[in-house]
Kinemage of the C-alpha trace (Angstrom):
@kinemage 1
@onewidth
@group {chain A} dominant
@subgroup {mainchain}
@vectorlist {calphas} color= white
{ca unk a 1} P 206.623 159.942 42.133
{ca unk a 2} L 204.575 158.747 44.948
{ca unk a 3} L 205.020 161.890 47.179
{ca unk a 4} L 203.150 163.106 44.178
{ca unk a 5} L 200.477 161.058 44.043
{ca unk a 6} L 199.741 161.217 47.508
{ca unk a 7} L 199.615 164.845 47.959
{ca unk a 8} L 197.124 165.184 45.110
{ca unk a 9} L 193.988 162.489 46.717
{ca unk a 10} L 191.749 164.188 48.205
{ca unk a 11} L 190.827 163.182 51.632
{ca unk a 12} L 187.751 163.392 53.642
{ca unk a 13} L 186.137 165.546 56.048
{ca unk a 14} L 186.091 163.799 59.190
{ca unk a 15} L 182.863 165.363 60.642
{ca unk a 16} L 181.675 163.117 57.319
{ca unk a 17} L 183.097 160.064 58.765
{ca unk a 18} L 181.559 160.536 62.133
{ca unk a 19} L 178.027 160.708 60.609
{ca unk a 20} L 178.240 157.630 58.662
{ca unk a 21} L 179.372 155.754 61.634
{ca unk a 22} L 176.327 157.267 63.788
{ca unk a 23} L 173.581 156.268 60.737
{ca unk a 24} L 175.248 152.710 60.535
{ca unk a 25} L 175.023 152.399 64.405
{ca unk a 26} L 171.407 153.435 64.496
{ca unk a 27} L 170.681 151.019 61.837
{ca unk a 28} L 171.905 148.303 63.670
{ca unk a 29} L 170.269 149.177 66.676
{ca unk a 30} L 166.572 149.136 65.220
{ca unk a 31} L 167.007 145.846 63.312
{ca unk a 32} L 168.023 144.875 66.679
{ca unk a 33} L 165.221 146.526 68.711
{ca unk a 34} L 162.138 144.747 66.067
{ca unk a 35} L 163.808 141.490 66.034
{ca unk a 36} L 163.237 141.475 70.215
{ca unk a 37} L 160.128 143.084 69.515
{ca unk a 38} L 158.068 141.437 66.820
{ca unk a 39} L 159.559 137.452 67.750
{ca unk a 40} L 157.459 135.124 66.168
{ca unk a 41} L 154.691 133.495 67.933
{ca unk a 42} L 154.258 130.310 69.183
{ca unk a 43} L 151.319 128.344 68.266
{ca unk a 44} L 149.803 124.942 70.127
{ca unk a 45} L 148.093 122.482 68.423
{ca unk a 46} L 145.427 120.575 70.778
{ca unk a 47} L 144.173 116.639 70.197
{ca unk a 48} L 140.389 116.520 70.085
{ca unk a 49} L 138.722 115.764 73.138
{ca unk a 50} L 137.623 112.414 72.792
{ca unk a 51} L 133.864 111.831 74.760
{ca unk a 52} L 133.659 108.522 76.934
{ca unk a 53} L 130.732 105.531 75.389
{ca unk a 54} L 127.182 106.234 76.857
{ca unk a 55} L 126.188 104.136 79.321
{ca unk a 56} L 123.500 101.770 79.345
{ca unk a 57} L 120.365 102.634 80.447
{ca unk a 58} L 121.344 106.563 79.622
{ca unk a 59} L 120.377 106.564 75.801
{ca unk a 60} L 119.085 109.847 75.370
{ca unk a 61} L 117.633 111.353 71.820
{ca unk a 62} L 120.583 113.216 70.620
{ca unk a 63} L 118.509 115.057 68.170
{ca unk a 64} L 117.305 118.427 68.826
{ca unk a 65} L 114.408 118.387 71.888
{ca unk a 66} L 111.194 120.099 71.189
{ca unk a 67} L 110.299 123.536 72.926
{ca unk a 68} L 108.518 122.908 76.169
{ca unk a 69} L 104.846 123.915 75.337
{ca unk a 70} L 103.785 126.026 78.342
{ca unk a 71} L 100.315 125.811 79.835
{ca unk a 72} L 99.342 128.550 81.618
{ca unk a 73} L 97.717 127.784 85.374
{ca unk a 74} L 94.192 128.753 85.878
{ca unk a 75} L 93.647 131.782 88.104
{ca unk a 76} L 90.628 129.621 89.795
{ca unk a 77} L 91.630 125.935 89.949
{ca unk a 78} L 89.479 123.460 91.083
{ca unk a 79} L 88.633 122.117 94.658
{ca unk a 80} L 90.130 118.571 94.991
{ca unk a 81} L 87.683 116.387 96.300
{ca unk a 82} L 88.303 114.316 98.983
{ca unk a 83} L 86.727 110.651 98.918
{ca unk a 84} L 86.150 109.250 102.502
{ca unk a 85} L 86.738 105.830 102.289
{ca unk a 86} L 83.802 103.907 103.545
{ca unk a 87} L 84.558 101.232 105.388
{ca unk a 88} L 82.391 97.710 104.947
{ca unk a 89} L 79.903 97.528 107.748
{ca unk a 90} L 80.485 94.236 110.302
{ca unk a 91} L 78.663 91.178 109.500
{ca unk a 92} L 75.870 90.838 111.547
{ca unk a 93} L 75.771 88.188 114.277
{ca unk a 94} L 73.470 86.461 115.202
{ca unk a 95} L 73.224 85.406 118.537
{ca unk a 96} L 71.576 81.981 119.419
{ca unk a 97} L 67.779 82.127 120.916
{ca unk a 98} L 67.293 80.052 122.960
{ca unk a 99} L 63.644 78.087 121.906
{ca unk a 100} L 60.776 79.024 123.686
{ca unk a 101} L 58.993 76.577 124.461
{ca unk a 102} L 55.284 75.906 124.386
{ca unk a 103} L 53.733 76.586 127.566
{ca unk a 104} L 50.969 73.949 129.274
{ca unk a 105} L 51.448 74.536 132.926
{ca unk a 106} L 52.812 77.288 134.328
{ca unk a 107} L 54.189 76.710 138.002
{ca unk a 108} L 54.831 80.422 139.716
{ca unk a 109} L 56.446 80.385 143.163
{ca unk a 110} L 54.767 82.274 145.904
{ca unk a 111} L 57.126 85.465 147.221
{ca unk a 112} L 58.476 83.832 150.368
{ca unk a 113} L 58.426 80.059 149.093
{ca unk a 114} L 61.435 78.061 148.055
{ca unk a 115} L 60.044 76.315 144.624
{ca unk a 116} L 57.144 76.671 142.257
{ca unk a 117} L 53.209 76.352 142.939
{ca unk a 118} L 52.377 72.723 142.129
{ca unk a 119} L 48.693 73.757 140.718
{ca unk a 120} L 49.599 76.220 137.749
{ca unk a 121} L 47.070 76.896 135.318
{ca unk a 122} L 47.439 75.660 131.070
{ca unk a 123} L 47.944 77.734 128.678
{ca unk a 124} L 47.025 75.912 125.930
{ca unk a 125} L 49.125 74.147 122.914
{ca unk a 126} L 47.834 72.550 119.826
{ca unk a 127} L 48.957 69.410 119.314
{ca unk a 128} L 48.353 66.380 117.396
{ca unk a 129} L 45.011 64.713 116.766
{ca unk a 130} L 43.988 61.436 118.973
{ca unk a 131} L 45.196 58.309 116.811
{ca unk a 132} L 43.598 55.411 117.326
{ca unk a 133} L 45.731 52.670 118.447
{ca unk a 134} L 49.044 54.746 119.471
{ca unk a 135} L 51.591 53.626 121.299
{ca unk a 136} L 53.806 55.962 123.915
{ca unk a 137} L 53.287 59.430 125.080
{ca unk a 138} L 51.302 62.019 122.913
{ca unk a 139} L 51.639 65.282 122.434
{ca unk a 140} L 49.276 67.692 124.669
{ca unk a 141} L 46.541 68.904 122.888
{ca unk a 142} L 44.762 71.420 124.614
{ca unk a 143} L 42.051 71.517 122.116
{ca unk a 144} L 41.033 68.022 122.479
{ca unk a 145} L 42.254 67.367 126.079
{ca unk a 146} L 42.019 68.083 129.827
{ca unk a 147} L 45.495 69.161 131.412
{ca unk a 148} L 46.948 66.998 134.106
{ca unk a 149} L 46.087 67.960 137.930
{ca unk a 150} L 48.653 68.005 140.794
{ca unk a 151} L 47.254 65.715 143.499
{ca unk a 152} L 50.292 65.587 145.759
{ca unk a 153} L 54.234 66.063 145.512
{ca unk a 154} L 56.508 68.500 146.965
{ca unk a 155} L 57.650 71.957 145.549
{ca unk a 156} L 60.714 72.292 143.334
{ca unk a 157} L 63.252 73.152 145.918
{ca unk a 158} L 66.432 76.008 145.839
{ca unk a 159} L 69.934 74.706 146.854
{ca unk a 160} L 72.562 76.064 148.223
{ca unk a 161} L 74.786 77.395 145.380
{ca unk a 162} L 70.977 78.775 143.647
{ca unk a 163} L 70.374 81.153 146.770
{ca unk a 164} L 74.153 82.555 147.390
{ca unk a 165} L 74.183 82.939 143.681
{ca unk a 166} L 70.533 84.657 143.883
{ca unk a 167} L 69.651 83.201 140.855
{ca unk a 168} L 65.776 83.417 139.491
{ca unk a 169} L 63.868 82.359 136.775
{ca unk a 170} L 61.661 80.329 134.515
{ca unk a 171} L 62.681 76.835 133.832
{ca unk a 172} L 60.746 74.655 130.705
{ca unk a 173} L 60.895 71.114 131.389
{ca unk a 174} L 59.045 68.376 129.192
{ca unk a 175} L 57.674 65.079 131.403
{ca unk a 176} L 55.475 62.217 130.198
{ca unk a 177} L 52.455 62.370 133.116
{ca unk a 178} L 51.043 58.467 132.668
{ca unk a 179} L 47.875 57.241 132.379
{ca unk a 180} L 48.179 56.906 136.153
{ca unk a 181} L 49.216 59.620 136.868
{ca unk a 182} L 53.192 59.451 137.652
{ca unk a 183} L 55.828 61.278 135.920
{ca unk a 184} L 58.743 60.302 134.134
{ca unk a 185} L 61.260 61.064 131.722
{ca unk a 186} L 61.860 64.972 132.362
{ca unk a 187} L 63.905 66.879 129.772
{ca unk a 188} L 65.458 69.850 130.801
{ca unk a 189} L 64.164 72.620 127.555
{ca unk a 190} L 65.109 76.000 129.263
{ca unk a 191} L 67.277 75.358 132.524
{ca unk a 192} L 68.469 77.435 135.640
{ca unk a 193} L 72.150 77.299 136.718
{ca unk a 194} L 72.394 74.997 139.875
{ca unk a 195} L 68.652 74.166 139.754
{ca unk a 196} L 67.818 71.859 137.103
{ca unk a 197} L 68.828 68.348 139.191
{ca unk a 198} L 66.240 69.652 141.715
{ca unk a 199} L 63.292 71.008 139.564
{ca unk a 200} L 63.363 67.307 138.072
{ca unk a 201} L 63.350 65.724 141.192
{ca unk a 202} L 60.702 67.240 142.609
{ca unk a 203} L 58.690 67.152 139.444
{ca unk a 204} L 59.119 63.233 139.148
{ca unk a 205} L 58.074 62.530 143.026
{ca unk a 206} L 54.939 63.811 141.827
{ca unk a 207} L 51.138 62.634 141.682
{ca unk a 208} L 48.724 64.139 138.871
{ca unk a 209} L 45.455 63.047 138.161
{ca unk a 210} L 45.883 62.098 134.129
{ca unk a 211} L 45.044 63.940 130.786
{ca unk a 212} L 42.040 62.465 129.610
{ca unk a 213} L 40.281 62.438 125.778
{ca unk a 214} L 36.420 62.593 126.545
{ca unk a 215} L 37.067 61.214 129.842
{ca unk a 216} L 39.173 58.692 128.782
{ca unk a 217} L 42.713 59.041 130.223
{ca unk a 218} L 45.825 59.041 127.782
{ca unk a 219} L 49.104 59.219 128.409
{ca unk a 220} L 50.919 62.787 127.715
{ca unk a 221} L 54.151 64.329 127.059
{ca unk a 222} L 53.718 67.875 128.873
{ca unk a 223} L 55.481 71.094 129.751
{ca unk a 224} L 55.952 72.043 132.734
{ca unk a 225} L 56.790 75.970 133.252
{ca unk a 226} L 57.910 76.276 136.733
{ca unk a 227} L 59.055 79.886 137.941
{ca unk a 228} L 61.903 79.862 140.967
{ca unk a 229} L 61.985 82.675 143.017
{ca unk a 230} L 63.578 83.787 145.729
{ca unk a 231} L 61.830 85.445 149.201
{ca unk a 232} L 61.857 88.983 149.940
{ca unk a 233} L 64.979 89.744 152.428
C-alpha cells in the first residue's frame, strides 16, 4: 500500500529547486545591502548659547541704528585761517629822572684846571616875593635880586679816585650865601661819584659878596652849578 502511494507523488524538477534557492538568496542579500545603506541618521540637539550681562558703562541702543547720512566733501574747501597769537606788549618802565635843578650860577672849569670857575654867570630863577619880616634863607629870585659874587675861595678840587676813574660832569648843589657873605649848609641835588665831599668843601671855604633887594642885602638859598672837568692829556 505505501509502495503505491509513493510511486504515484509527483516530485520536482530540481533545476526548480535551485532557482528558488538563488531568488531567496538574492532577497536576503538586498534587505541586507539597504539596511547598511540607508542607517538612520543621527541627529544633535544643541543648548542655546547663552550671551554674558553687558557691562557697565557699555549700554549701547539695541534698537536698529539709523543709516549714516553721507555728506559729500566740497571739491574747493576752504583755507583755514591761521590766528597769530599776539602777544601783550611789556609794560612800560619808567626809569627815574633825576630832577633838574634850577640853575643860578653856573661854575665851568677851565680845560687844564682841576675844579670849577668860582665867577660863573646866573641864569636866572623865579622865586618867591620879598616878605617883610622873614626869618631864614629865601629863595633866589632873580627877578627881584642881585646874584651873589665870588670874592675869594679856592676851586672845587678832583681827588684821586675822580681822575683814575676819569669821571666828568655837572654837579647841582644848593648853599645858603649869608647876609655876609659866607656859605653854609650845602645840599648835594645832582652829585658826581667821588666828588661831592670836595665840591662842598670848597664851596663852603668860600667868600661872596651877598644877594641884595634894592641894595639891601638878604640872605639866600642858591644853586650852585659847578662843571668838573678834567685837562687835556
Amino acid at each position: 500500500m505505501f509502495e503505491t502511494l509513493s510511486r504515484s507523488r509527483p516530485r520536482r524538477p530540481a533545476a526548480g529547486t535551485a532557482v528558488s534557492i538563488a531568488l531567496h538568496l538574492v532577497v536576503i542579500g538586498a534587505v541586507l545591502w539597504f539596511t547598511r545603506v540607508h542607517s538612520p541618521a543621527m541627529v544633535v540637539i544643541l543648548d542655546r548659547p547663552v550671551r554674558p550681562p553687558p557691562r557697565l558703562g557699555d549700554s549701547k541702543p539695541t534698537g536698529p541704528t539709523a543709516p549714516s547720512q553721507h555728506h559729500p566733501r566740497s571739491k574747493h574747501p576752504r583755507p583755514k585761517t591761521l590766528i597769530q597769537p599776539v602777544e601783550p606788549p611789556p609794560p612800560a618802565v619808567e626809569a627815574p629822572v633825576d630832577p633838574e635843578p634850577t640853575s643860578e650860577s653856573e661854575e665851568v672849569g677851565q680845560p687844564g684846571v682841576y675844579g670849577g670857575d668860582p665867577n660863573g654867570s646866573p641864569t636866572g630863577v623865579i622865586g618867591s616875593s620879598e616878605i617883610v619880616g622873614h626869618e631864614g634863607p629865601q629863595p633866589f629870585d632873580e627877578g627881584r635880586m642881585t646874584p651873589p659874587r665870588l670874592l675869594s675861595g679856592p676851586n672845587p678840587q678832583y681827588t684821586e679816585e675822580a681822575v683814575e676813574h676819569e669821571i666828568e660832569g655837572v654837579m647841582a648843589v644848593r648853599c645858603v650865601v649869608t647876609e655876609q657873605g659866607t656859605v653854609h649848609g650845602c645840599r648835594v641835588l645832582k652829585g658826581l661819584p667821588y666828588l661831592d665831599a670836595a665840591v662842598i668843601q670848597s664851596l663852603e671855604r668860600r667868600r661872596y659878596s651877598p644877594a641884595t633887594i634894592a641894595g639891601r642885602p638878604v640872605e639866600v638859598d642858591y644853586l650852585f652849578n659847578v662843571q668838573m672837568r678834567l685837562p687835556p692829556r
